[in-house]
N, CA, C and O atoms as a MOPAC input file, in Angstrom:
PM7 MOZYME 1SCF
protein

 N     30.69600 1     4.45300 1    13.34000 1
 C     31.29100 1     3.19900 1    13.77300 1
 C     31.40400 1     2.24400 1    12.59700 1
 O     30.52700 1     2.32700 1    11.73700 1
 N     32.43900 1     1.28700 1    12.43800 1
 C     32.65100 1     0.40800 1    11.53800 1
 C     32.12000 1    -1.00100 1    12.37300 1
 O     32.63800 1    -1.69900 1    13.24500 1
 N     31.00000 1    -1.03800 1    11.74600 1
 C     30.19600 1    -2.33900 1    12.61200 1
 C     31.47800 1    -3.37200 1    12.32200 1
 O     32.49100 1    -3.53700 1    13.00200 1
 N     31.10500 1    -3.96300 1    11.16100 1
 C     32.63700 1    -5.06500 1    10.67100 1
 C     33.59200 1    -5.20200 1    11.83500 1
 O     33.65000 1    -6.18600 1    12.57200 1
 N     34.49400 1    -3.88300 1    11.94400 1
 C     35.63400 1    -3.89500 1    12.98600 1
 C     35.24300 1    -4.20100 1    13.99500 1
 O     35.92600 1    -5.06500 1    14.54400 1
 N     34.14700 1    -3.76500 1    14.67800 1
 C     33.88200 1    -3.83100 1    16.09700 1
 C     33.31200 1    -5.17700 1    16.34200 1
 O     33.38700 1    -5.51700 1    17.52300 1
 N     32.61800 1    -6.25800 1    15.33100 1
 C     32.10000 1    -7.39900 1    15.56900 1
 C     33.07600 1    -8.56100 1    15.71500 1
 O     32.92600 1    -9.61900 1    16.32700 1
 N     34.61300 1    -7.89700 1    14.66700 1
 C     35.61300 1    -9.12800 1    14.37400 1
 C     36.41600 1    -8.52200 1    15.77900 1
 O     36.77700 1    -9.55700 1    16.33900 1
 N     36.82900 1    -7.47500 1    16.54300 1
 C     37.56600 1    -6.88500 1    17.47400 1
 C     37.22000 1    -8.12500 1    18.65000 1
 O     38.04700 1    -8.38400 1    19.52500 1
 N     36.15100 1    -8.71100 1    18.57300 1
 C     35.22300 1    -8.77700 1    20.02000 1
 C     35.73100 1   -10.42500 1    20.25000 1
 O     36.33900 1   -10.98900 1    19.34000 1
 N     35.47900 1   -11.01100 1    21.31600 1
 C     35.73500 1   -12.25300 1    21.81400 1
 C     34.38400 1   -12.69800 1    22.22300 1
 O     33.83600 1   -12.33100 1    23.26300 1
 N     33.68200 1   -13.81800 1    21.01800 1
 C     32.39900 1   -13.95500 1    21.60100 1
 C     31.87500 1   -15.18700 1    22.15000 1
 O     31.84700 1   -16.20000 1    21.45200 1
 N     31.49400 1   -15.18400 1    23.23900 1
 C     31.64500 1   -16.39200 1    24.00600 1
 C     30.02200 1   -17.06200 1    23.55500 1
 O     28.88000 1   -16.61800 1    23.43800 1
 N     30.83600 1   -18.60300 1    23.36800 1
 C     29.45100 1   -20.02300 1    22.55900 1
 C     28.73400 1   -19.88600 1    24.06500 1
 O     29.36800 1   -19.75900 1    25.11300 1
 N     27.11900 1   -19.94400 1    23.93600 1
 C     25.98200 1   -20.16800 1    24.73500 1
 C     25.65300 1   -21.51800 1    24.86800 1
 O     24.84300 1   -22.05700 1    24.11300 1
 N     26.51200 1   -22.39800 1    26.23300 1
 C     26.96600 1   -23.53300 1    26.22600 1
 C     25.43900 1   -24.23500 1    26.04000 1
 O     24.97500 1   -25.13000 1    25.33400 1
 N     24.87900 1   -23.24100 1    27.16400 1
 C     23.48500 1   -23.50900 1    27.40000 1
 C     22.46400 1   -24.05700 1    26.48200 1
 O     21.63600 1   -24.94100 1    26.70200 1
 N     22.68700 1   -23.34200 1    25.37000 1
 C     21.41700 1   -23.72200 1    24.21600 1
 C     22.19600 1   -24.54400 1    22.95900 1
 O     21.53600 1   -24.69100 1    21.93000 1
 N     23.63300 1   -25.11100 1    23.00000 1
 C     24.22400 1   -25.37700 1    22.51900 1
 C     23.57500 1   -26.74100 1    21.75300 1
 O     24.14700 1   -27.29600 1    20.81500 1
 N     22.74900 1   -27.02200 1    22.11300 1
 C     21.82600 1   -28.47400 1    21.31100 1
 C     20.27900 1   -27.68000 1    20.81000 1
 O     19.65000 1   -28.35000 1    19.99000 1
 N     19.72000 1   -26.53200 1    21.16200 1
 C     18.57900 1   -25.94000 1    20.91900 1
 C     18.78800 1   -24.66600 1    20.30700 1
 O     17.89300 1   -24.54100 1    19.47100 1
 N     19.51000 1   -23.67900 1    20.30900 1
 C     19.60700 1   -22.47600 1    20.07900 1
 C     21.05700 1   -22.09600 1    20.18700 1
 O     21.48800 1   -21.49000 1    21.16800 1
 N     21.87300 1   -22.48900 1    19.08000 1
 C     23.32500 1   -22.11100 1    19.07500 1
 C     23.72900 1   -20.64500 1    18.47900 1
 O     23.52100 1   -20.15900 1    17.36700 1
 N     24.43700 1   -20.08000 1    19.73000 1
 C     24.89600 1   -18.72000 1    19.46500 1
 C     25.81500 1   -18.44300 1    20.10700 1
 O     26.37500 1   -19.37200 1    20.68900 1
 N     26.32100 1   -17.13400 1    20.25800 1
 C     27.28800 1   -16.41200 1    20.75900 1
 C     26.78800 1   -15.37000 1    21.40900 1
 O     25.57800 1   -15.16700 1    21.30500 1
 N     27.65200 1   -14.43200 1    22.26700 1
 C     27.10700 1   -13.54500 1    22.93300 1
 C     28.49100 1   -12.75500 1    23.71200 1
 O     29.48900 1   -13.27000 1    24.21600 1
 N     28.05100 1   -11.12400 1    23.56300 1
 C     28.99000 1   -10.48500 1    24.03600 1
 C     28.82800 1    -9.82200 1    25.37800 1
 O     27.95600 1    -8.99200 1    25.12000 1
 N     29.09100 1    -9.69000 1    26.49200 1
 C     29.01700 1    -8.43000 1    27.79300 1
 C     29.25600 1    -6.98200 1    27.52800 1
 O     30.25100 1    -6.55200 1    26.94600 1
 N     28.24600 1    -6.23600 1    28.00900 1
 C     28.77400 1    -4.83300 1    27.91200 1
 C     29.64400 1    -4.72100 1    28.58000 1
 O     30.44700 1    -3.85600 1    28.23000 1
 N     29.95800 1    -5.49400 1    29.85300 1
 C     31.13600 1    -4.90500 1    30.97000 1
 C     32.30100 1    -5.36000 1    30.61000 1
 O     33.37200 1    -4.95900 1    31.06400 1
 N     32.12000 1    -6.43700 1    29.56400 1
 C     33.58000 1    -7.08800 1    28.96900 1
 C     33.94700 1    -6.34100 1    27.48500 1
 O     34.40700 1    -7.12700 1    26.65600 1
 N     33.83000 1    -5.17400 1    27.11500 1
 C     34.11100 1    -4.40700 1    26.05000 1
 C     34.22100 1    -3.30100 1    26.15200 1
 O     34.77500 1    -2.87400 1    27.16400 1
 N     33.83400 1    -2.56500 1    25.34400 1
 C     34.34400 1    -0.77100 1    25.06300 1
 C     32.47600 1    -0.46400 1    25.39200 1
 O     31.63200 1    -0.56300 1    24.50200 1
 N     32.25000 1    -0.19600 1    26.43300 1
 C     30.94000 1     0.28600 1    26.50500 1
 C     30.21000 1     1.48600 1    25.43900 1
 O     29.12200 1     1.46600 1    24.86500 1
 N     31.13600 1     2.35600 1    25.44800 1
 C     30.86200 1     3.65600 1    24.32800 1
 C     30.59700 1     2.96800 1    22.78700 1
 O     29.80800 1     3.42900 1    21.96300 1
 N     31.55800 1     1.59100 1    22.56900 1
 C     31.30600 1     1.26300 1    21.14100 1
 C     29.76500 1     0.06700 1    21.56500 1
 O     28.71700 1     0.08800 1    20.92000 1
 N     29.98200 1    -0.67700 1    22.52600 1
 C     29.00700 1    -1.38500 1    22.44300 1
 C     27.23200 1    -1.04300 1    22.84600 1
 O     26.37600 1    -1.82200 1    22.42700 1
 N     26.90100 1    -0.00800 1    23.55300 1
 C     25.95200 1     1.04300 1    23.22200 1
 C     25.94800 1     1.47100 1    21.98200 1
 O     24.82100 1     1.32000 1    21.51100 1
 N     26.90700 1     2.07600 1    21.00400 1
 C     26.55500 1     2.26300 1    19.75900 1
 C     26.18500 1     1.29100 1    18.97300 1
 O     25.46700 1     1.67500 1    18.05000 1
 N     26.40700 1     0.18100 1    18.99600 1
 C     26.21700 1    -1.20900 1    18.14600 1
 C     24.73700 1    -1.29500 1    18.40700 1
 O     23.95200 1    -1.00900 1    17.50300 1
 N     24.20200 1    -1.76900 1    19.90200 1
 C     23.32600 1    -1.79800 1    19.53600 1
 C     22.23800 1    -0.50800 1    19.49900 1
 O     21.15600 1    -0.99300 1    19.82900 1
 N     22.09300 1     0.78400 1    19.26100 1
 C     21.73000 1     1.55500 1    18.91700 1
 C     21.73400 1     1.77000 1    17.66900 1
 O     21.00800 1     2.64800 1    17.20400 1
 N     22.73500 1     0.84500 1    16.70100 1
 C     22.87300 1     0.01300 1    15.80600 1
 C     21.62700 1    -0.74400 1    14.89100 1
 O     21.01700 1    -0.48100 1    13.85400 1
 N     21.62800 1    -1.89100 1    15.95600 1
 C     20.45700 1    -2.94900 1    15.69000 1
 C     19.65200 1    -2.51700 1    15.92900 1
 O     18.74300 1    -2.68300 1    15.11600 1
 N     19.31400 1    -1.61800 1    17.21600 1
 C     17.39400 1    -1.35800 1    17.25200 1
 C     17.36200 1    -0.09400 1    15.53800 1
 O     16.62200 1    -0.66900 1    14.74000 1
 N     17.72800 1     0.84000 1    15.08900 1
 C     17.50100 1     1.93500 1    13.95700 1
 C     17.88900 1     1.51200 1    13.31500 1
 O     17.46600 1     2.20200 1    12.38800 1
 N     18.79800 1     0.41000 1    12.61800 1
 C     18.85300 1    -0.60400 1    11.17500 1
 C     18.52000 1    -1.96100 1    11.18100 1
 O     18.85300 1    -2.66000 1    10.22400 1
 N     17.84700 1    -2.47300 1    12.22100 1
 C     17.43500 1    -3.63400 1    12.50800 1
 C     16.24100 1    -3.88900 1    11.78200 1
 O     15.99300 1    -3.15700 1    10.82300 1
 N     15.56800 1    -4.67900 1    12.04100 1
 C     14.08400 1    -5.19400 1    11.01800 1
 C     13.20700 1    -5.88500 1    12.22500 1
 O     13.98000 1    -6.59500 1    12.86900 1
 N     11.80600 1    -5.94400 1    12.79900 1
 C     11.54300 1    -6.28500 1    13.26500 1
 C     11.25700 1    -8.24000 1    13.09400 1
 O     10.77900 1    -8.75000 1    12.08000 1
 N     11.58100 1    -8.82600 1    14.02900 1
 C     10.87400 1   -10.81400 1    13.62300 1
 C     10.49400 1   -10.94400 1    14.97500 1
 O     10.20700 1   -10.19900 1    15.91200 1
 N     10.61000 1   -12.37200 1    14.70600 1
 C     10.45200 1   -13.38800 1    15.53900 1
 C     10.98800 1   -14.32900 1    16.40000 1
 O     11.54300 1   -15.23600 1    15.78000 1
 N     11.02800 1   -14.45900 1    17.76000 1
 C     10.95700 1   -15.46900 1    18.38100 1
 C     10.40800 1   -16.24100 1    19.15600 1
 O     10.62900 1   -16.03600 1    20.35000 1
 N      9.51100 1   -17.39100 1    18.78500 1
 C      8.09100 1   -17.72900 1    18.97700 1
 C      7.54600 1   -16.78500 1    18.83600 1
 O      7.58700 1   -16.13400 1    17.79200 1
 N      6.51500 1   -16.28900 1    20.45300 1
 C      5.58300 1   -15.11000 1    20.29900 1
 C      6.25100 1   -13.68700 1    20.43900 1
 O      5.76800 1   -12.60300 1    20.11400 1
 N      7.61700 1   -13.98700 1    21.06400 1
 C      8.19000 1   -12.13900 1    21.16900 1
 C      8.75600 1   -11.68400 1    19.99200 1
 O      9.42200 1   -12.40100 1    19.24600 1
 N      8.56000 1   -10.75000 1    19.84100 1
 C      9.05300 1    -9.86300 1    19.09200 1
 C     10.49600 1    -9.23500 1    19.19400 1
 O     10.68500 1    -8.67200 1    20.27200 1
 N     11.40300 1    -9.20900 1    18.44200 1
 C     12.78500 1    -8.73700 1    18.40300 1
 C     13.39000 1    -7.85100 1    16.86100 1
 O     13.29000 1    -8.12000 1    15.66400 1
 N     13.92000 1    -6.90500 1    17.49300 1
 C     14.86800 1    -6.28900 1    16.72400 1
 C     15.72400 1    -7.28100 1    16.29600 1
 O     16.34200 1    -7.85700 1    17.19100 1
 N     15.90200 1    -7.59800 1    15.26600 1
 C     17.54200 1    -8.26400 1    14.56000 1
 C     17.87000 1    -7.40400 1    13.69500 1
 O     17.11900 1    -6.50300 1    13.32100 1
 N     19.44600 1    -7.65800 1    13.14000 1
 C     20.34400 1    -7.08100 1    12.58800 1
 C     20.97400 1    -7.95800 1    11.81400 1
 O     21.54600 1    -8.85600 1    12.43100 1
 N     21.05700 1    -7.98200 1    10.50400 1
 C     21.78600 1    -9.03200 1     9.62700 1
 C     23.18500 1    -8.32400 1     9.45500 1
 O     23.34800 1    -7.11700 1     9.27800 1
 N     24.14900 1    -9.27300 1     9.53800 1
 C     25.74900 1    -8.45300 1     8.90700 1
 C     26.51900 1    -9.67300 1     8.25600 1
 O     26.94900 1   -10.50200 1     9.05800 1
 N     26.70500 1    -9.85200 1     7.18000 1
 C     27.38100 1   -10.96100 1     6.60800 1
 C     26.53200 1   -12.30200 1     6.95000 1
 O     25.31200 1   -12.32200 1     6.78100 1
 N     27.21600 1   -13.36100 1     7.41700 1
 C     26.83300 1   -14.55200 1     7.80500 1
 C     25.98400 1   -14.64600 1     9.02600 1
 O     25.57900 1   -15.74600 1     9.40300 1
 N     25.61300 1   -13.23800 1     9.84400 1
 C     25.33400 1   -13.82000 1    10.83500 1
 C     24.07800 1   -12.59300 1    11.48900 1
 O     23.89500 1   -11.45500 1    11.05700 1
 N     23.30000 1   -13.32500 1    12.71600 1
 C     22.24300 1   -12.48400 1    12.44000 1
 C     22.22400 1   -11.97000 1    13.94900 1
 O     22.08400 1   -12.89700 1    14.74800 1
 N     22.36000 1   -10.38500 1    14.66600 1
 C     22.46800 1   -10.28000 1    15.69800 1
 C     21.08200 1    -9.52600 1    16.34900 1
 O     20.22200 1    -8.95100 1    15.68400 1
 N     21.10300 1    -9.70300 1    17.98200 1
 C     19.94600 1    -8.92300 1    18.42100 1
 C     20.55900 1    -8.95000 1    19.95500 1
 O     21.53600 1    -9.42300 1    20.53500 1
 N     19.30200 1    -8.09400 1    20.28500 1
 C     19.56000 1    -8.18900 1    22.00700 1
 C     17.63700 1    -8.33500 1    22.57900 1
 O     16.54600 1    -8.50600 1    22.03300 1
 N     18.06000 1    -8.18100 1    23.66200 1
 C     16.81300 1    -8.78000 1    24.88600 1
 C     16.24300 1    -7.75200 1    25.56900 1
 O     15.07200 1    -7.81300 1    25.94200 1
 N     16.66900 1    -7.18300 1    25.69300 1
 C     16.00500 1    -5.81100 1    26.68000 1
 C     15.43500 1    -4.75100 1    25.83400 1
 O     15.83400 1    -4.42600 1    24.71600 1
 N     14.49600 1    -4.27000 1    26.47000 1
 C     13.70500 1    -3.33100 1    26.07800 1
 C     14.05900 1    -1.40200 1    25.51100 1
 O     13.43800 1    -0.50300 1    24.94300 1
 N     15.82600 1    -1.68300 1    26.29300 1
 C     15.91600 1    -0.43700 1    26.49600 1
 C     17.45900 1    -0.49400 1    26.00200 1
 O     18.17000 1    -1.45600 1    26.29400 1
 N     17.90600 1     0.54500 1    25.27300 1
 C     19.62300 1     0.52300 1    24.95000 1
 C     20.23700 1     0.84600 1    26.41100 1
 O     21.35400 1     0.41700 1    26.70100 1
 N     19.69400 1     1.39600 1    27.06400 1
 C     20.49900 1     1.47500 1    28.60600 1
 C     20.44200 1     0.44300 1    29.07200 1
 O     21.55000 1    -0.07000 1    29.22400 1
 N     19.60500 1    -0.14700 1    29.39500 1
 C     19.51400 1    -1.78300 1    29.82500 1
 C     19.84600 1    -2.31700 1    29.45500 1
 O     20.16200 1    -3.04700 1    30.39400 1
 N     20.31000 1    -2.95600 1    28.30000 1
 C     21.39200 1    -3.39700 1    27.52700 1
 C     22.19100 1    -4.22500 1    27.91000 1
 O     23.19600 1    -3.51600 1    27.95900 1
 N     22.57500 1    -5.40200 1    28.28500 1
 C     24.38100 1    -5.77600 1    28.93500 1
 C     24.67200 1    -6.79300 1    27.81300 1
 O     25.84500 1    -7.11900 1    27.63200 1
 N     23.73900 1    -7.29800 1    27.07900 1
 C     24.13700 1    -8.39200 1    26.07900 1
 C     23.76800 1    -8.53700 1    24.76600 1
 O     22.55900 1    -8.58500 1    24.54000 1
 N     24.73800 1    -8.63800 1    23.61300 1
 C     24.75000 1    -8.64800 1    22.50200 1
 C     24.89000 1    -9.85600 1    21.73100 1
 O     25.98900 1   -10.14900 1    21.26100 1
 N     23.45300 1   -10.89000 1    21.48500 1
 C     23.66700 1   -11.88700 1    20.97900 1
 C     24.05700 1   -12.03600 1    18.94000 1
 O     23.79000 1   -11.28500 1    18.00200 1
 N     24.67000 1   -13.18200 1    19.01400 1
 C     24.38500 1   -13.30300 1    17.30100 1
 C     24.15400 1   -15.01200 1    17.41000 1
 O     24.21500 1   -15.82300 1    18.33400 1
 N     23.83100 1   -15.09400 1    15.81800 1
 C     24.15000 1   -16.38700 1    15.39800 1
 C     23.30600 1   -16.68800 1    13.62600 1
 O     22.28000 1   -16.19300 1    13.16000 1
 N     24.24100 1   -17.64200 1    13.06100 1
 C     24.23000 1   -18.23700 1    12.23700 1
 C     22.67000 1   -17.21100 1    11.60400 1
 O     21.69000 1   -17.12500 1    12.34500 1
 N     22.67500 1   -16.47700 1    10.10300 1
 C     22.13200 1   -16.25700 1     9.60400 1
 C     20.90300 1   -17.44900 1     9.52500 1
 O     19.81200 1   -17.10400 1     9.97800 1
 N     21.04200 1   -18.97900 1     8.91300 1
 C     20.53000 1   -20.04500 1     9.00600 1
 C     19.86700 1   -20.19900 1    10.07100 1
 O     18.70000 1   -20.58900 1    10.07100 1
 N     20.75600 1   -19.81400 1    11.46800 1
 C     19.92400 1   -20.88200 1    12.37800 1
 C     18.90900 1   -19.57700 1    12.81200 1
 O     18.20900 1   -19.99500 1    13.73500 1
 N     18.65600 1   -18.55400 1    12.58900 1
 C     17.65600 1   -17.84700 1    13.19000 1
 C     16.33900 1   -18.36400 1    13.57400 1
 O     16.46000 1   -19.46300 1    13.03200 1
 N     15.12400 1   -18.40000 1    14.12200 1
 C     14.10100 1   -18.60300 1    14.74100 1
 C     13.30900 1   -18.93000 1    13.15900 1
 O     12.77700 1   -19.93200 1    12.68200 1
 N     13.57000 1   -17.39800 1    12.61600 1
 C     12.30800 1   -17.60600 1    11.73900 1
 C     12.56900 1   -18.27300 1    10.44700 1
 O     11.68500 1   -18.67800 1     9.69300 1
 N     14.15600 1   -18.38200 1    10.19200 1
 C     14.39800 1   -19.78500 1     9.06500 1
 C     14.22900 1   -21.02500 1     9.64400 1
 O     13.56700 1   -21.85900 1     9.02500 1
 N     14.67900 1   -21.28600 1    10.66000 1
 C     14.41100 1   -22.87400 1    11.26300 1
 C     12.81300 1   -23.14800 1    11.21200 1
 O     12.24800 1   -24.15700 1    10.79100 1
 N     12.19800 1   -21.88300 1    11.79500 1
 C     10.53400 1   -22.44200 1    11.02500 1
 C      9.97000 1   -22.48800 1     9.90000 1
 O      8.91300 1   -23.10700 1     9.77900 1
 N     10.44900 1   -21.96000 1     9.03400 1
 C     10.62200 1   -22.11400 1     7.55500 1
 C     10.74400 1   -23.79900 1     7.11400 1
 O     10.14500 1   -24.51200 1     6.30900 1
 N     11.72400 1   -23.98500 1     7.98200 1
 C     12.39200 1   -25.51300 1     7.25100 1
 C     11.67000 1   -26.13200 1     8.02000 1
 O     10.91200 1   -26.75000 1     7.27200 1
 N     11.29000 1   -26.48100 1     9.53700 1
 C     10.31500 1   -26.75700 1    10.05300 1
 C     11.43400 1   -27.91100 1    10.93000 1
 O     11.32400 1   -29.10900 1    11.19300 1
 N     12.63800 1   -26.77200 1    11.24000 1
 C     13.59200 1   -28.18500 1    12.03500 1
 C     13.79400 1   -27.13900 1    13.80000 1
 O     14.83500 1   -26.79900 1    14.36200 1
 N     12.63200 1   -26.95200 1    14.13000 1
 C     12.54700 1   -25.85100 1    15.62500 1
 C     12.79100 1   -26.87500 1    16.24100 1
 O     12.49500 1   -27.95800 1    15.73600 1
 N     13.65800 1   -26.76500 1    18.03800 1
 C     13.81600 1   -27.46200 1    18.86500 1
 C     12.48200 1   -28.35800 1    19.23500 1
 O     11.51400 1   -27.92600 1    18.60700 1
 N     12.21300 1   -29.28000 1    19.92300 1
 C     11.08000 1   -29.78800 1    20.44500 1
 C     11.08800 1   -29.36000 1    21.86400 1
 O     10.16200 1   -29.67900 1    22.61100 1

């Protein structure tokens, strides 16, 4: 798979929700090519790096500018593919020491 292609292919909808605390994007498995988006993140968990958010633990995936992961425990379980801002990740914002309150 050409990660690149398949990340710029995609339509990724802003997380209105955390849009003042945790700004990102996020993709649906049911709104894509399921066969490519199972591979993606099968992707992130075997080239991913383990961090942080607060106390959980997450697979991320760096690709250019931006830093992706998902939530579930399991690549079958799977339905959502978040990213965002290399910068704004969990464990640089605690670095700089600018975390939501």
């Amino acid at each position: 798979m050409d990660v690149k292609t398949f990340v710029a292919a995609q339509s990724w909808r802003f997380a209105k929700t955390y849009a003042k605390t945790w700004p990102h994007w996020y993709i649906v498995r049911k709104n894509v090519d399921e066969a490519s988006f199972l591979e993606f993140v099968g992707i992130i968990r075997k080239d991913g790096y383990k961090g942080k958010f607060y106390n959980k633990e997450i697979i991320y995936y760096d690709l250019d500018e931006y830093t992706y992961w998902t939530m579930d425990a399991t690549i079958e379980d799977t339905d959502i593919i978040n990213r965002t801002f290399k910068k704004d990740t969990y464990e640089e914002r605690l670095k700089r020491g600018d975390l939501p309150k």
